[in-house]
C-alpha positions in Angstrom: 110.1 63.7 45.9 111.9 64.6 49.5 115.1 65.9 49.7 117.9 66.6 51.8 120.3 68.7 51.4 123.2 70.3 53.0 124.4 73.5 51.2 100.7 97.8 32.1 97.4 99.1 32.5 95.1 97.7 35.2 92.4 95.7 34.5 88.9 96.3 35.9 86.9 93.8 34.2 86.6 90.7 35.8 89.7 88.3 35.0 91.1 84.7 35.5 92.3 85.7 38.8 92.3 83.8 42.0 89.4 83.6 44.4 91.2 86.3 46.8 94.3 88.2 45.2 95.8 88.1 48.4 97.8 85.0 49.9 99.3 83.9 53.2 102.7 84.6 53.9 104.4 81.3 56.0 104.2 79.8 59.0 106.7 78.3 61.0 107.1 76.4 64.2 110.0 74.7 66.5 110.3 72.3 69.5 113.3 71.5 71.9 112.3 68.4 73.7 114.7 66.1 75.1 111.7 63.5 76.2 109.8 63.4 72.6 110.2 59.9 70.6 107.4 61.5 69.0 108.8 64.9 67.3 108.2 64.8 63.6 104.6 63.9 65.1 104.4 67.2 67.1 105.9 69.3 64.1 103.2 67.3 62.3 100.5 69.2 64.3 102.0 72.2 64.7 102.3 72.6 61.1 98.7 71.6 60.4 97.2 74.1 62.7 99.5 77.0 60.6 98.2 75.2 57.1 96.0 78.8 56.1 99.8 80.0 56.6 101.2 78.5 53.5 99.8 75.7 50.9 102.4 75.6 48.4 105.5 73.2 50.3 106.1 72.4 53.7 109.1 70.4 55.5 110.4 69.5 58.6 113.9 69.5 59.9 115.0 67.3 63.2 118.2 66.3 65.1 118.8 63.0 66.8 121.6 63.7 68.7 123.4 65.7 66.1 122.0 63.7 63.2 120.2 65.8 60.7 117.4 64.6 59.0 115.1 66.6 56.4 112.2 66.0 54.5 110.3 68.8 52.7 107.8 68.7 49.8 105.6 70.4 47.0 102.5 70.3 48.5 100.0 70.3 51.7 101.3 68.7 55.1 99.0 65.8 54.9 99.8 65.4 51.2 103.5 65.6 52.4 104.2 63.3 55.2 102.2 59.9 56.1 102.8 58.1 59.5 106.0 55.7 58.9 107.6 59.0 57.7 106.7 60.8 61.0 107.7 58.0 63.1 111.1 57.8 61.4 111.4 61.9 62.3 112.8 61.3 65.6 115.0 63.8 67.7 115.4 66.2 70.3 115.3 69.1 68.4 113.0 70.3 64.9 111.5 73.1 63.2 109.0 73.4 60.1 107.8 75.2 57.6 104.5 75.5 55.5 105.3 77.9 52.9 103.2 80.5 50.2 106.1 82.0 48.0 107.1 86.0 48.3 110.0 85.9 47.2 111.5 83.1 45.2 109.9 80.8 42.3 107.6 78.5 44.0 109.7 75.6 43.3 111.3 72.8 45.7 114.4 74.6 45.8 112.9 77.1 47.7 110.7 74.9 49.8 111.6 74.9 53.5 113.2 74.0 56.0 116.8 75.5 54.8 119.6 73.5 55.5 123.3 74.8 55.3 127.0 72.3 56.5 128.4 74.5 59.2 131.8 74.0 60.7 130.5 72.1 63.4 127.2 70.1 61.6 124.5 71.0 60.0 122.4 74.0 61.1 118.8 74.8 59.7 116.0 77.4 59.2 112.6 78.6 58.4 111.9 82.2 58.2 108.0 83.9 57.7 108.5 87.1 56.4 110.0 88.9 53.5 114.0 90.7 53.5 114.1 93.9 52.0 117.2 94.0 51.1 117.8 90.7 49.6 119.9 92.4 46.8 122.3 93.7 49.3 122.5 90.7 50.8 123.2 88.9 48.0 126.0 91.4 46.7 127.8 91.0 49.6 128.0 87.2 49.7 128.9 87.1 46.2 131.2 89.8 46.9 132.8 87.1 49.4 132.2 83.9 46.9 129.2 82.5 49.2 126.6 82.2 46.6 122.8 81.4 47.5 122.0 77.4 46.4 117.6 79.2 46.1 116.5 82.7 45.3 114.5 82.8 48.3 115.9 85.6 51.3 115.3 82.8 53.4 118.3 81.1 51.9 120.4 84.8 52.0 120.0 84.7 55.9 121.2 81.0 56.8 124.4 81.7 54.2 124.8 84.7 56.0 124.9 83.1 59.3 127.2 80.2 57.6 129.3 82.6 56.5 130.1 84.3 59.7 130.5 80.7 61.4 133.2 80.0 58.8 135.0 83.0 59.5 135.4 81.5 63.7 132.1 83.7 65.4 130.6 81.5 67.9 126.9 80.2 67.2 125.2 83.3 68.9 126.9 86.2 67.7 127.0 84.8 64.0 123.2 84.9 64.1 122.6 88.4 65.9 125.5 89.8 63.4 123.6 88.2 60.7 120.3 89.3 61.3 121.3 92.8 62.2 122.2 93.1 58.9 118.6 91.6 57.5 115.9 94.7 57.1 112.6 94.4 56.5 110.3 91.7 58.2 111.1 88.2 59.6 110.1 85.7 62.4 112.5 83.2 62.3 113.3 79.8 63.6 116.7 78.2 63.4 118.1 74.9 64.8 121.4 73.1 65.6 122.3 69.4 66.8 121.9 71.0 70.0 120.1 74.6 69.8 117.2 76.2 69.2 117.0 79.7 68.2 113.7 81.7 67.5 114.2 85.4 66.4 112.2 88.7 65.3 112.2 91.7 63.1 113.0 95.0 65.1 109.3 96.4 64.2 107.5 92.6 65.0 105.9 92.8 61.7 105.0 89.2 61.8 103.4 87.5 64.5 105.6 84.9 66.8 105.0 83.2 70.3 106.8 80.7 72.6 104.8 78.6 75.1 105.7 75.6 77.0 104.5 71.9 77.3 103.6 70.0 80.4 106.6 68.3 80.6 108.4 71.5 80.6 109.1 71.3 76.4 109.7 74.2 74.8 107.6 75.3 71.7 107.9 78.7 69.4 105.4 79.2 66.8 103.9 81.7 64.5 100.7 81.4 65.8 99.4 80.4 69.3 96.8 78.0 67.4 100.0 75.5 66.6 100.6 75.3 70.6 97.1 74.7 71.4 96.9 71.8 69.0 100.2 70.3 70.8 99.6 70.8 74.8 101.9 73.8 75.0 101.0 77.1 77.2 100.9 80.1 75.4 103.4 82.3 77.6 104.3 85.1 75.8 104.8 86.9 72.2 109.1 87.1 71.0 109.8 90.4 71.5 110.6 93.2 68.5 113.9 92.6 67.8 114.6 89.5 70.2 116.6 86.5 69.9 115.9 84.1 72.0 118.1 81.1 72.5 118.0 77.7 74.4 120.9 75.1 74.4 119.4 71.7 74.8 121.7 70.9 78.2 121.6 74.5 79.6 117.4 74.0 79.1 116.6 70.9 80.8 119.5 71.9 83.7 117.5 74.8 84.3 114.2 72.8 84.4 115.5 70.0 87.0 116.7 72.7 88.9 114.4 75.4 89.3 111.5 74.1 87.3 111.5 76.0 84.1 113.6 75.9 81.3 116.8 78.1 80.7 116.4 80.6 77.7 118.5 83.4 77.1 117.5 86.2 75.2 119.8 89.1 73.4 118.4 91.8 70.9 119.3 93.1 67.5 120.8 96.7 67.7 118.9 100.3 67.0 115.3 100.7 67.8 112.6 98.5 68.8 108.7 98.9 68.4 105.9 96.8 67.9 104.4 97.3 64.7 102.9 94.2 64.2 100.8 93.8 60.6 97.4 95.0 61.1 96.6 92.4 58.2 97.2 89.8 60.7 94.4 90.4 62.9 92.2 91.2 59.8 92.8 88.2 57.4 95.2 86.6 57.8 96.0 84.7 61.7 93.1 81.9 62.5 90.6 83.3 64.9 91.1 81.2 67.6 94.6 82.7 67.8 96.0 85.2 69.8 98.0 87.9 68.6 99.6 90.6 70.1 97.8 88.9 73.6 94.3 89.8 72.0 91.8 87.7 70.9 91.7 87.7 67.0 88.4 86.4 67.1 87.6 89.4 69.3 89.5 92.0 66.9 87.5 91.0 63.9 84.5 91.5 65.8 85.3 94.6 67.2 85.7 95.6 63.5 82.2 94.4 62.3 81.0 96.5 65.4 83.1 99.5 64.9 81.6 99.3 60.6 78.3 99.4 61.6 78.5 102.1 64.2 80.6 104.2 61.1 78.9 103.1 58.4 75.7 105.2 56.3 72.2 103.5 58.0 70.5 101.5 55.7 66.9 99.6 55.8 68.1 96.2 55.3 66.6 92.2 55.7 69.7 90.1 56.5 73.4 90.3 57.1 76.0 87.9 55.3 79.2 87.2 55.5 82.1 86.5 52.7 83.2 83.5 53.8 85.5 82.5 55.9 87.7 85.7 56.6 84.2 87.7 57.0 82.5 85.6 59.2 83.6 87.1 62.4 83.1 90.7 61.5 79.4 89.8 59.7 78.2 89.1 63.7 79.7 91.6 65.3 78.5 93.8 62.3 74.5 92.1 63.1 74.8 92.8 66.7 75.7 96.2 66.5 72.9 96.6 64.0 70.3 94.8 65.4 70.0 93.3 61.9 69.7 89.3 61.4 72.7 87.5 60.9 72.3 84.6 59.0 74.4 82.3 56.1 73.8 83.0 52.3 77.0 82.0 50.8 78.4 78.2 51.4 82.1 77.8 51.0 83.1 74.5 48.8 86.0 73.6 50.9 87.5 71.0 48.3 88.5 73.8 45.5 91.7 74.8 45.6 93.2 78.1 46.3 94.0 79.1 43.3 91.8 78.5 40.3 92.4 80.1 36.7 90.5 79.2 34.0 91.3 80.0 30.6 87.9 80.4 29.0 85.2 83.3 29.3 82.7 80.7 30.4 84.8 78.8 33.1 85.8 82.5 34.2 82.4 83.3 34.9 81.8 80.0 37.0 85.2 80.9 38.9 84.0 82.2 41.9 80.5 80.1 42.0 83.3 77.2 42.4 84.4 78.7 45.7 80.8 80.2 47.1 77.3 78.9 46.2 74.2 81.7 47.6 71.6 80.4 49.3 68.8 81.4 46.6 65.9 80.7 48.6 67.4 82.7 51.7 68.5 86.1 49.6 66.1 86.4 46.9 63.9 89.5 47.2 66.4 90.8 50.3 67.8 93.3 51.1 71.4 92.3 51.9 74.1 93.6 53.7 77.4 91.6 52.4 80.7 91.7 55.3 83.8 90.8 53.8 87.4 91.8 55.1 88.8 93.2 51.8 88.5 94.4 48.6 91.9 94.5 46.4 91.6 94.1 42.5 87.7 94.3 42.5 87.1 91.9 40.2 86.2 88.9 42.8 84.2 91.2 44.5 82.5 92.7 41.1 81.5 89.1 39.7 80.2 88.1 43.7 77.7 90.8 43.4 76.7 89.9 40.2 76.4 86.1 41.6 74.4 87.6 44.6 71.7 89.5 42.1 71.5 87.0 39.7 70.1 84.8 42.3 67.3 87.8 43.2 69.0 89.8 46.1 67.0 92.8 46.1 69.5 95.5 47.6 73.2 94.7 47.8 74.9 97.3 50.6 78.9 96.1 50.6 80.6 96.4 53.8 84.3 96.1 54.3 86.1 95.4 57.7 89.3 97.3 56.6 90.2 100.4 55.0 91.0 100.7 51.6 94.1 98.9 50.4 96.1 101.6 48.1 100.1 100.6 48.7 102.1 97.2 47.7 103.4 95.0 50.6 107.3 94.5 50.7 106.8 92.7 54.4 105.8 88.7 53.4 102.2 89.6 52.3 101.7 88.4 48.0 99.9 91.9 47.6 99.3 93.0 44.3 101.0 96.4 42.6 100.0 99.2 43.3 98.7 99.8 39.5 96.5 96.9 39.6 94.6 98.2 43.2 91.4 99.6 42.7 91.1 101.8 45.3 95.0 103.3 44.0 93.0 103.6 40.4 89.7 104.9 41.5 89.1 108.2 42.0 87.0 108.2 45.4 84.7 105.5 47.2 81.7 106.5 45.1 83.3 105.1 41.6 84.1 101.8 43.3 80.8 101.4 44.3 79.7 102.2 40.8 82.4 99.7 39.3 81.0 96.6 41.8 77.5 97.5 41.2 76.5 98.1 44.9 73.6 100.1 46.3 76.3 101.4 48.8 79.4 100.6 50.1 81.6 101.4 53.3 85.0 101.1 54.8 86.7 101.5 58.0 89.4 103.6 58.4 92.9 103.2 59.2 92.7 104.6 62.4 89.1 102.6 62.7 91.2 99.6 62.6 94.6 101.0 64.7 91.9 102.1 67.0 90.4 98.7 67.3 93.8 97.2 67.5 94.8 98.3 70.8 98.2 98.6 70.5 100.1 101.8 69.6 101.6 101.7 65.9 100.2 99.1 64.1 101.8 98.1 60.5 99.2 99.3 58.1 101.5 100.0 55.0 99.2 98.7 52.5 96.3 100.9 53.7 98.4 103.8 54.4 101.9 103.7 52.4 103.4 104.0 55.8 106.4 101.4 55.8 107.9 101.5 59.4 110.9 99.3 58.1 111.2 101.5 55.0 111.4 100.2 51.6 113.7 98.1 49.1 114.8 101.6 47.7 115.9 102.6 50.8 118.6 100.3 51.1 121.8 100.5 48.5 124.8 97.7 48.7 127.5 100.3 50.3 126.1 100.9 53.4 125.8 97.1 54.3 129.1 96.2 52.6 130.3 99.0 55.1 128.1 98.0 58.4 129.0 94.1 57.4 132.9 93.9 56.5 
């Protein structure tokens, strides 16, 4: 239903685990445009093109002159919203939200937009990313009897904010006081009856971007994929550690007067430097986006390139990608090579993201559910198989098995990242750090014997930094290098102190 609102061991044999271990984090979007009749329409779009983002909820928050209205759902934007909902999300102002849990039972209550009564109406969020130091956070504000309605951080920020309102802090500084206080990683978009706010970790761990419509509108997103889809101009990426503001009247003066909308931007306190995920530009952001200016469709070839000029020479037929995530660096990893590119696995797009079966037999069929090999086009080949990842093993152990079954001849694994050995605390569902096979195994060698693959080959860390193009990428779960530290790094007193 919608709703409004206004307040062990690890396992190495294959297992009823999801196609890919690894999940999306969120994505968000916002809009200021005083001309649209037509906004929960544009959110609409916006949050379609960030769908890979987050499949779980999704909701939309808009203001019609100061009148909130919400509507958020269990469930896929076109499963969520049909076209006499849209046309009754009218407004000047909105933001959504598609959503894949971190932190926080997947569970409506959780679902977002976030909606909180401020003393002067209501004032909403959306937040990719993942706080950590939620239980700070939450110590304080029980500490001062504000108590989160969710479990989500999400919620922990907009009480914050709320919080600081209530205690007489204008709009702006209650969200830059806020946020300074949140660690970790967190693109951000929040809105009022009459301002839209879009704001970024100090490290830019998460991708975000603001662009601009014909009609002068402007749009924030996490990708530049959601402007595309609605006429906006990708113009530039939100800083590291930026908050960037636009009052609905101050915005449109600007735009009748000297032709381009008023923003104004302050920024968090302490340091500020781009580390923006590395994961991003390997899995995660669509390849038709950009990120970080760059091309991710050009990164993830760049990879494929850079793993066959690294990677042991083999005699091989054919090169294949892992569909969809490998596709990309599977041609750049055939033109390097000089070896034939061609399709042996075909992607069922109508299975859903996250099958578990609870018998042996279904088990085994798991994967075959997701990808179907081409039998007449691998048997007797010699294979080289592209995917972006490897973290548990066991999808990757019972693809191989799939692919020989079906007659490939020689199976040569190639993977466009380096090994993933460390947990994620930044919005990425990555598994512990017992259950990683490349944290349990002893060296690339017993991996390779584990999957069953003639041979198998990474890239490296600085491979992929390398490729990246930018100076200090985020590569925490390859490395165990966290530039925005750790939950254990943080303990209550020092933010009761830096807060009160």
């Amino acid at each position: 239903m919608p709703t409004s609102d206004l307040s062990a061991q690890p396992q190495f044999e294959p297992q009823p685990v999801p196609y890919k271990s690894i999940h999306e984090e969120c994505g968000v979007f916002g809009i200021l445009d005083k001309n649209s009749a037509g906004l929960g329409h544009t959110l609409y779009f916006g949050l379609y093109a960030l769908q890979h983002r987050g499949q779980e909820s999704c909701g939309m928050a808009v203001f019609d002159n100061h009148q909130l209205r919400i509507h958020k759902e269990m469930g896929l934007v076109n499963q969520v919203f049909n076209e006499s909902l849209l046309e009754s999300l009218t407004g000047q102002i909105g933001i959504g939200h598609t959503r894949y849990s971190t932190t926080g039972a997947s569970n409506l209550d959780n679902a977002q937009p976030v909606v909180a009564r401020s003393p002067f109406g209501g004032i909403t969020l959306a937040h990719n990313g993942n706080l950590i130091n939620t239980e700070q956070l939450r110590d304080f504000l029980k500490q001062h009897q504000y108590l989160s309605q969710g479990s989500s951080d999400s919620h922990l920020i907009l009480i914050y904010i709320n919080y600081l309102l209530n205690q007489g802090k204008p709009l702006k500084e209650a969200v830059k006081e806020a946020i300074n206080a949140c660690e970790g990683a967190f693109s951000i978009v929040i809105a009022t009856g009459d301002t839209l706010i879009a704001a970024r970790d100090r490290h830019g761990l998460r991708p975000f971007c603001m662009g601009r419509s014909k009609t002068g509108a402007l749009v924030v997103a996490s990708e530049t994929c959601a402007l595309d889809i609605v006429g906006a101009t990708y113009e530039r990426d939100i800083e590291p550690g930026e908050i960037l503001i636009a009052t609905l009247d101050d915005y449109y003066a600007g735009l009748e007067t000297e032709g381009v909308g008023r923003t104004e931007s302050i920024f968090l306190d302490g340091p500020r430097k781009e580390h923006l995920c590395v994961f991003e530009l390997v899995y995660f952001a669509r390849p038709d986006s950009l990120i970080h200016g760059q091309s991710v469709y050009n990164y993830r070839m760049n990879l494929g390139r850079r793993l066959a000029q690294i990677s042991p020479p083999v005699e091989a037929d054919i090169v294949i990608p892992v569909p969809d995530s490998g596709n990309v660096a599977a041609v750049g990893y055939s033109r390097e090579s000089g070896i034939p590119y061609v399709e042996g696995l075909i992607k069922n797009r109508y299975v859903g993201r996250t099958f578990i079966s609870p018998t042996h037999e279904l088990r085994e069929k798991g994967i075959q559910l997701k990808l179907n090999p081409l039998k007449d086009v691998l048997a007797g080949k010699r294979v080289i198989v592209v995917d972006d990842s490897i973290v548990r093993g066991n999808t990757s152990r019972n693809l191989v098995k799939m692919l020989k079954d079906c007659g490939v001849k020689e199976l040569h694994l190639r993977i466009s990242s380096a090994q993933v050995t460390h947990p994620c605390f930044y919005g990425i569902d990555m598994s512990q750090q017992k259950e990683l096979i490349a944290n349990q195994m002893e060296n690339t060698e017993k991996i390779r014997e584990f999957l069953g693959v003639d041979s198998l080959a990474y890239l490296s860390v600085q491979d992929m930094a390398e490729v990246a193009g930018y100076e200090a990428p985020c590569t925490a779960c390859f490395s165990g290098n966290y530039p925005a530290g750790k939950p254990v790094d943080f303990v209550p007193l020092s933010l009761t102190q830096a807060s009160v």
